[in-house]
ZARO-456078 format. One record per residue (C-alpha): x, y, z; residue in one letter. Coordinates in steps of 0.25 Angstrom, whole numbers, padded with zeros to 4 digits, always signed. Each point is the difference from the previous one (the first is absolute). Layout:
XYZA ...
! end
This chain:
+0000+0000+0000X +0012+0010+0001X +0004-0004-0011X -0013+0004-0007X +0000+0014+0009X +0014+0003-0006X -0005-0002-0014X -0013+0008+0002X +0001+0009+0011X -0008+0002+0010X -0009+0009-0007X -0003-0009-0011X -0014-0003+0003X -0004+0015+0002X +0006+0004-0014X -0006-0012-0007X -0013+0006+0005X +0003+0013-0003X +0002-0003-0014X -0013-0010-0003X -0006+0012+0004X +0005+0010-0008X -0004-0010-0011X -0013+0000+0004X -0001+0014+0001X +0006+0004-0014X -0007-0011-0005X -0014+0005+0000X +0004+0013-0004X +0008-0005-0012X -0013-0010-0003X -0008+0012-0001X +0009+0008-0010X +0001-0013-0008X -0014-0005-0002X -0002+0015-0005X +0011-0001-0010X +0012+0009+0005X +0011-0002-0003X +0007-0004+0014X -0008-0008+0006X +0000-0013+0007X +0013-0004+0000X +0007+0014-0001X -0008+0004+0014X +0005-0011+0008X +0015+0002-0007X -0001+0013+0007X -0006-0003+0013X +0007-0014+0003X +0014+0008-0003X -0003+0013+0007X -0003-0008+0012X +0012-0009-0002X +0007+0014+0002X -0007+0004+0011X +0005-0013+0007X +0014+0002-0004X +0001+0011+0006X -0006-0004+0012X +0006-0014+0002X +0012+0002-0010X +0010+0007+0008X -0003-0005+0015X +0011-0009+0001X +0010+0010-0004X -0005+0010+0009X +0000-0010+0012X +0016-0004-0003X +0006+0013-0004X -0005+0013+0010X +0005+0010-0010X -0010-0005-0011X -0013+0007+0000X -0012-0001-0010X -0012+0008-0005X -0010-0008-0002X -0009+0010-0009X +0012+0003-0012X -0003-0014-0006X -0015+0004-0002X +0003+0013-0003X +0005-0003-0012X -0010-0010-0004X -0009+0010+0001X +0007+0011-0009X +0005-0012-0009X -0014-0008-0003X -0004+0013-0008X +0008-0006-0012X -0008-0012+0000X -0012+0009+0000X +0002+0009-0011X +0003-0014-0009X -0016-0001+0002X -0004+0016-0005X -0002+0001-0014X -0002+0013-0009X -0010+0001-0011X +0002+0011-0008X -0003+0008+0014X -0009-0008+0007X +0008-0008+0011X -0003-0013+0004X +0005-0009+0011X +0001+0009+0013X -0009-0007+0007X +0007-0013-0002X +0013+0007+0002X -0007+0006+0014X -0005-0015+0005X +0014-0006-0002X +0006+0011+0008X -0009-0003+0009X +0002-0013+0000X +0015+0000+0003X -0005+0009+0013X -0008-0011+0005X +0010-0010-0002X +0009+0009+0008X -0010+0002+0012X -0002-0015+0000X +0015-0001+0000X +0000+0008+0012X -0011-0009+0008X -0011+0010-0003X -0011-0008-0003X -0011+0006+0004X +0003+0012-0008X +0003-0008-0013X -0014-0007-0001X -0006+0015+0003X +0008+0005-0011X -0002-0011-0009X -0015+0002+0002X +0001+0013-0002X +0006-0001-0014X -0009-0011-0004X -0012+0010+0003X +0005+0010-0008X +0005-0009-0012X -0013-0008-0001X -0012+0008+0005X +0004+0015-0002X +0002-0004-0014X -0012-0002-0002X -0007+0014+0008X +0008+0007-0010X -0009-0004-0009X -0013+0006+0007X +0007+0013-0002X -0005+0009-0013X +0011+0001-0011X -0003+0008-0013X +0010-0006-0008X +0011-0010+0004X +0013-0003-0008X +0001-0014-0007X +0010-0007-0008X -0006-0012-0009X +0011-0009-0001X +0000-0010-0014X +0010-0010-0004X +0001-0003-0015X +0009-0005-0011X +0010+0008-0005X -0010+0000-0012X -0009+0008+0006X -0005+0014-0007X -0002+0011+0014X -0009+0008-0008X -0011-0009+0000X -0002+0000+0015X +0001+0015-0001X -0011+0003-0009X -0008-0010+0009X +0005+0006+0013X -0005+0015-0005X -0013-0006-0006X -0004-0002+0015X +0004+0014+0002X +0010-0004+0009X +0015+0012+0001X +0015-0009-0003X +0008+0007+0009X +0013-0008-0002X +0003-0013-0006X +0011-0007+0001X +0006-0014-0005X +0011-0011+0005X +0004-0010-0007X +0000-0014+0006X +0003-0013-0001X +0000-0007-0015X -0007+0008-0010X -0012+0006+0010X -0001+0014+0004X -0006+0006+0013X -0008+0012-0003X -0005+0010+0014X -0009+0011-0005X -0005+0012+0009X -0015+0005-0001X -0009+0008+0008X -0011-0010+0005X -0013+0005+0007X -0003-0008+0013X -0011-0007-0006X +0003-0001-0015X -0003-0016-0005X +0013-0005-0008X -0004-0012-0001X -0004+0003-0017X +0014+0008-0002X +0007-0012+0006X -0008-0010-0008X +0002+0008-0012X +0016+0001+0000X -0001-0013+0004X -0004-0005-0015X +0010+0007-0006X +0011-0008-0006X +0014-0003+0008X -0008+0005+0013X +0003-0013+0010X -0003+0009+0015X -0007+0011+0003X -0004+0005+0014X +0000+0014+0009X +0008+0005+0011X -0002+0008+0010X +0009+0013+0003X 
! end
């Protein structure tokens, strides 16, 4: 048995705990991002969670041995978070993308941020304060999304994203798109793999405008293989 002690430590148990629930945690964060299509989701979340706790704990646990056989060797236990926080803002901006002005992302960018603060407060043996905050982001991700949509908007921004053969003439969904009396505010076009091309256009949509015949009439035309509408 100590034998087993030297190799794990004393505080093995406690850390094991502390990161299954850091897993948890992120988890059903990065589950919510990922049934809605984001583009960190499920695994990304708990990436984030697992290893901001993990440095948490080597901060904590990491550096008690030196400081018990050396006197002159002190430690700050809140430098190694400190960084995780300032550095986990380059794995978030990975998830904002720009389309011809409109920004996507920052919410996804904001939860996994998030996250890496929840995986350190579990680091620290905060749980009570995790699952709040945990709950508290899950509120705002899932229900409050949807109390926006009570509120009145006029117009809203919209880019209708279609994937199509590099045979594919533009023109035709254009005259389609300004026969429904709908503004192009930007268009733009990356080429993927093979010989298909993705193709994001930005319009001027009114709340409760059916685009159900516009999309089934670009649908039909030739070289179109997807077509569908995201948000801004």
């Amino acid at each position: 048995m100590n034998y087993i002690d030297q190799i794990f430590g004393d505080d093995f148990l406690l850390i094991v705990l502390r990161l299954f629930v850091a897993l948890l945690l992120s988890g059903l964060i990065g589950f919510e991002r990922e049934i809605n299509n984001h583009s960190a989701g499920f695994r990304t979340h708990i990436l984030v969670g697992v290893g901001s706790c993990l440095m948490m704990i080597l901060s904590l646990f990491g550096f008690i041995s030196f400081m018990e056989t050396y006197d002159n060797v002190q430690f700050d236990p809140a430098r190694i978070p400190s960084y995780v926080i300032s550095g986990i803002g380059f794995l978030g901006a990975g998830t904002i993308i720009v389309y011809g002005g409109t920004v996507r992302g920052l919410t996804t960018a904001a939860s996994i941020w998030a996250v890496a603060g929840i995986g350190l407060v579990v680091g620290a043996g905060m749980y009570s304060v995790a699952i709040v905050t945990t709950l508290i982001i899950l509120i705002s991700l899932v229900f409050l999304n949807h109390i926006e949509s009570f509120f009145p908007k006029s117009k809203t921004s919209n880019f209708i994203e279609i994937v199509v053969e590099e045979y594919f003439q533009i023109h035709y969904v254009v005259e389609l798109i300004e026969k429904y009396n709908l503004s192009i505010k930007n268009v733009e076009i990356f080429r993927m793999e093979s010989n298909l091309r993705k193709i994001y256009i930005k319009t001027d949509v009114k709340e409760k405008q059916d685009l159900v015949g516009l999309f089934e009439e670009i649908s039909k035309i030739d070289y179109v293989k997807n077509i569908s509408k995201l948000n801004s």
